[in-house]
KETORNU-532644 format. One line per field, with one value per atom (N, C-alpha, C): residue number from 1; chain; residue in one letter; x, y, z; atom name. Coordinates in nm, 2 decimals. Layout:
<sites>
n: (NUM ...) .
chain: (A ...) .
res: (A ...) .
X: (X ...) .
Y: (Y ...) .
Z: (Z ...) .
atom: (CA ...) .
</sites>
This chain:
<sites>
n: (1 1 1 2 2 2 3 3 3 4 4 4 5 5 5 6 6 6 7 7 7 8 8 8 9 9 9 10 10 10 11 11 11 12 12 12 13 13 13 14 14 14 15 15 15 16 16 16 17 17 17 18 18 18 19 19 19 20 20 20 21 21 21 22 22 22 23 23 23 24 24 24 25 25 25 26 26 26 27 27 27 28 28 28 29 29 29 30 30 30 31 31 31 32 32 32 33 33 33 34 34 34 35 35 35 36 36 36 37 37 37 38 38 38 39 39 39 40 40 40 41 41 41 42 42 42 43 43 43 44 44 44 45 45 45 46 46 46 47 47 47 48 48 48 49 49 49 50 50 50 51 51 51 52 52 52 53 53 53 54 54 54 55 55 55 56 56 56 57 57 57 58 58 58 59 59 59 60 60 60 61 61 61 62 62 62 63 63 63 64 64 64 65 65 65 66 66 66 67 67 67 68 68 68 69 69 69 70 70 70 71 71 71 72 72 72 73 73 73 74 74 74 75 75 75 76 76 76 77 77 77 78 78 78 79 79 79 80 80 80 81 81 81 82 82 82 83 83 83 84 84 84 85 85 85 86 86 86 87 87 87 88 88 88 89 89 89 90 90 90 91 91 91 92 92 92 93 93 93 94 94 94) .
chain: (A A A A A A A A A A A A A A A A A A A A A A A A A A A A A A A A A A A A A A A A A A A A A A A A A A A A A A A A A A A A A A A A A A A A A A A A A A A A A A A A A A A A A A A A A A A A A A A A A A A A A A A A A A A A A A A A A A A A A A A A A A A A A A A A A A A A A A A A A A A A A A A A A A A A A A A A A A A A A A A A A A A A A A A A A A A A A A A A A A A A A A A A A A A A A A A A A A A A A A A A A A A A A A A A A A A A A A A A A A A A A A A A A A A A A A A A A A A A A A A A A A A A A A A A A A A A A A A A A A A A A A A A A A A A A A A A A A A A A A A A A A) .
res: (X X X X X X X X X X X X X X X X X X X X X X X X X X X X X X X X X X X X X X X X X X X X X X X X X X X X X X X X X X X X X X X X X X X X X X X X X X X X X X X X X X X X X X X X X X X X X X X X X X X X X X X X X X X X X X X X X X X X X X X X X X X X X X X X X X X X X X X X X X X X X X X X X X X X X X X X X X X X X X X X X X X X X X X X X X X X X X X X X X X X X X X X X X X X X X X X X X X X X X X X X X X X X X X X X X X X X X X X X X X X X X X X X X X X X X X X X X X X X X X X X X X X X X X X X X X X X X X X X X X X X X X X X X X X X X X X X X X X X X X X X X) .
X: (25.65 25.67 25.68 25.61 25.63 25.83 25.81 25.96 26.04 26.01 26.13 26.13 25.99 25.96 26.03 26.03 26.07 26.22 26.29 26.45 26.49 26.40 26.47 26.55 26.56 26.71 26.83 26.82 26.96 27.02 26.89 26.92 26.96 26.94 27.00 27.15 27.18 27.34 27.37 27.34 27.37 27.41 27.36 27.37 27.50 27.47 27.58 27.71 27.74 27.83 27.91 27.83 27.83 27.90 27.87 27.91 27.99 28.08 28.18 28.31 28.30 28.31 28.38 28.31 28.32 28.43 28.41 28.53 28.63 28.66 28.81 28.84 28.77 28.86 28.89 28.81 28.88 28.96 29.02 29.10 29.08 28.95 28.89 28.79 28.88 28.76 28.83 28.73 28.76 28.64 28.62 28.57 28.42 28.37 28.20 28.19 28.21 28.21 28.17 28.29 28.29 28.17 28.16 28.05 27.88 27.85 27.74 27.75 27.80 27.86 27.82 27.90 27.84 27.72 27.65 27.52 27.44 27.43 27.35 27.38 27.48 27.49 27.43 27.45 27.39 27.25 27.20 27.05 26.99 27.02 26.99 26.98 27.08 27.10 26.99 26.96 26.86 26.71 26.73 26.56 26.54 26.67 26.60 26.56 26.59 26.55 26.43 26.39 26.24 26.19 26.18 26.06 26.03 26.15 26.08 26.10 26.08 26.05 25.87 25.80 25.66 25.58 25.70 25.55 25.50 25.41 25.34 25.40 25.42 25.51 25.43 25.46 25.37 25.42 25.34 25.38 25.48 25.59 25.70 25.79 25.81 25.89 25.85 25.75 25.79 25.85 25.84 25.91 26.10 26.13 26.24 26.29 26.20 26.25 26.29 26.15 26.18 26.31 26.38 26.50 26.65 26.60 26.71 26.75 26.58 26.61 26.61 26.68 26.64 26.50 26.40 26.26 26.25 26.28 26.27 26.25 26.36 26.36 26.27 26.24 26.14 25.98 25.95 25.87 25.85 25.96 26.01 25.99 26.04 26.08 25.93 25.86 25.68 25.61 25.61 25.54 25.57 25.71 25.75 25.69 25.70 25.69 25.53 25.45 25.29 25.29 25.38 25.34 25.35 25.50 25.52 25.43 25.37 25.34 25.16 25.09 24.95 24.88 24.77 24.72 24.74 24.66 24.69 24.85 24.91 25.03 25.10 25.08 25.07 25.00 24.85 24.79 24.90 24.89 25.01 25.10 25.16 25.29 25.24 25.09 25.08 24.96) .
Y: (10.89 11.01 10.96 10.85 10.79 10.78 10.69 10.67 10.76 10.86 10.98 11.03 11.03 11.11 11.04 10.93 10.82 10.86 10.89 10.86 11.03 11.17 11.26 11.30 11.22 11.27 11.21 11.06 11.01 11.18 11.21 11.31 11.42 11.48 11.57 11.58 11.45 11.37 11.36 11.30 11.32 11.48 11.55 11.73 11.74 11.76 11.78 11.74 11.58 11.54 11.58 11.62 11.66 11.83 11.87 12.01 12.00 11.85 11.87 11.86 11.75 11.67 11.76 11.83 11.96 12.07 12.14 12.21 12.15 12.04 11.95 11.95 11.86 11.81 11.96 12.06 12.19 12.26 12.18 12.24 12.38 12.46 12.59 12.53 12.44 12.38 12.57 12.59 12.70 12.61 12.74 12.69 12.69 12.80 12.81 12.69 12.61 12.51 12.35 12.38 12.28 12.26 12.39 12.42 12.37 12.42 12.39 12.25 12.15 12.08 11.97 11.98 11.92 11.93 12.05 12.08 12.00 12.00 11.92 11.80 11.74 11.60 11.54 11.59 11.60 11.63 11.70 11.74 11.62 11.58 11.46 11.32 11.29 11.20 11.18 11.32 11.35 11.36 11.40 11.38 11.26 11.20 11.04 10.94 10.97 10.95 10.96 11.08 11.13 11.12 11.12 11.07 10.93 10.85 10.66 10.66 10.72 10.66 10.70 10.56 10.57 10.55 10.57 10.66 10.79 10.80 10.94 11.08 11.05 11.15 11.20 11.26 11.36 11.55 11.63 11.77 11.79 11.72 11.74 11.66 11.54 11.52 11.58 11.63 11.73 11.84 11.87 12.03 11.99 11.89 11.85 11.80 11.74 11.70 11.83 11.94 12.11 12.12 12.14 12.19 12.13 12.00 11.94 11.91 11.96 11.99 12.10 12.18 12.39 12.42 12.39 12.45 12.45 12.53 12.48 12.40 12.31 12.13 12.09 12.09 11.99 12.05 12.13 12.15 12.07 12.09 12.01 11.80 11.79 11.69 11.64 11.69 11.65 11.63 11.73 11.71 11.60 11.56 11.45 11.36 11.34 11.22 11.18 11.28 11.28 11.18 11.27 11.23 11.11 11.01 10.85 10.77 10.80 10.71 10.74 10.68 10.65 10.70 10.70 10.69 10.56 10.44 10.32 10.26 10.27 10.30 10.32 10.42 10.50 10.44 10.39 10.33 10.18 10.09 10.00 9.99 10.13 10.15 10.19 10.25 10.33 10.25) .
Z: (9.52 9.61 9.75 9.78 9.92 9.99 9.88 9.90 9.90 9.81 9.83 10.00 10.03 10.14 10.29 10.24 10.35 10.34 10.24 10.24 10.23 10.30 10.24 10.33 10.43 10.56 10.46 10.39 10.30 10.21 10.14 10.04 10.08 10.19 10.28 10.30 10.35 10.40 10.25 10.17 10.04 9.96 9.99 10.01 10.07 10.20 10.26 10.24 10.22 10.12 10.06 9.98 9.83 9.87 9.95 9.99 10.07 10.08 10.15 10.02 9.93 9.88 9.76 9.73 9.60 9.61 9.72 9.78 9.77 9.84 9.88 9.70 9.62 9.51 9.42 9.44 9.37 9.46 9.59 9.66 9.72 9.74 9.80 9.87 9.98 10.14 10.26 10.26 10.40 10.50 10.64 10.73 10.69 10.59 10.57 10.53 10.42 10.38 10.46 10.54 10.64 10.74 10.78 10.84 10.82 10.67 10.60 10.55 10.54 10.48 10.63 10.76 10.87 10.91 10.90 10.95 10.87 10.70 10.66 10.68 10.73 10.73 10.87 10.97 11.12 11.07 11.02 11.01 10.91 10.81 10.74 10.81 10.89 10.99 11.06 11.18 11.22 11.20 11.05 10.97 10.95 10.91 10.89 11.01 11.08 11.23 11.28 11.23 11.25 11.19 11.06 10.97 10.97 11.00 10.99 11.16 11.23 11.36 11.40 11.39 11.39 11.52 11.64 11.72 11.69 11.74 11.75 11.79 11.94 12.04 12.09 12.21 12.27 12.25 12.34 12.29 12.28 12.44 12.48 12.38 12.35 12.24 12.08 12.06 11.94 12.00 12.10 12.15 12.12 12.14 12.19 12.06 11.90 11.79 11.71 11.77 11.73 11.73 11.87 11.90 11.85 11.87 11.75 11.64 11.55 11.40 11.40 11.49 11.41 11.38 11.40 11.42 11.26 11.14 11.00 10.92 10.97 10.91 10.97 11.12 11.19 11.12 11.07 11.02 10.88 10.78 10.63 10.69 10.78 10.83 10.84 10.94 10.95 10.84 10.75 10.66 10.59 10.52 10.45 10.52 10.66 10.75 10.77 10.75 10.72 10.54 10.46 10.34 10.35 10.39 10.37 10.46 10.50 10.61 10.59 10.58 10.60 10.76 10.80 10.94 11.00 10.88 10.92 10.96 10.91 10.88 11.01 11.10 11.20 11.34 11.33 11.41 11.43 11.35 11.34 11.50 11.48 11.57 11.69 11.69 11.78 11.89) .
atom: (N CA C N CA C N CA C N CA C N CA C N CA C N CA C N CA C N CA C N CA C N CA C N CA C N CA C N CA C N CA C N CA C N CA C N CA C N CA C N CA C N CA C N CA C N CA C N CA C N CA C N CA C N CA C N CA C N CA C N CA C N CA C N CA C N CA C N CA C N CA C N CA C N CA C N CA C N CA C N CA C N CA C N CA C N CA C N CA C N CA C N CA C N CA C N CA C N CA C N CA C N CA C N CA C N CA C N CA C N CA C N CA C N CA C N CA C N CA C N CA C N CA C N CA C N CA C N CA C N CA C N CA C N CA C N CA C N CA C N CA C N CA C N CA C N CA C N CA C N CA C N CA C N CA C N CA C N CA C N CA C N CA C N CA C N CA C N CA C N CA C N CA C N CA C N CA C N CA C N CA C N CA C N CA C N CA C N CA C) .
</sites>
């Protein structure tokens, strides 16, 4: 479960992908698609970024990781990022 937790921004981008990917080969891509389809891949990208990046942060860079994962994810994103990673783990970097 570590591992999953470490890699769930790949699986995201992987989603996203996959919601781009599906449309096109049944030939019914419109703009929703495209849309949802970038966002998870930008937001996967993103998560994975934040969950294996092992400083701490302060208030102001979580206010700032808030805003760039859409406030929802960054919440999804934390928790995973608590699960893979130990305290020790954490002191390590910090």
């Amino acid at each position: 479960m570590k591992e999953l937790a470490r890699y769930s921004g790949v699986i995201v981008m992987i989603v996203g992908v996959l919601t781009l990917a599906i449309p096109f080969f049944n030939g019914t891509t419109n703009n929703t698609n495209l849309l949802i389809g970038l966002i998870l891949v930008i937001e996967g990208f993103l998560g994975y970024l934040y969950v294996n990046n092992m400083k701490k942060g302060s208030i102001v860079s979580n206010i700032v990781w808030a805003v760039i994962l859409l406030v929802i994810p960054y919440f999804l994103f934390t928790a995973l990022k608590n699960m893979a990673y130990s305290k020790d783990e954490f002191a390590l970097y910090n």
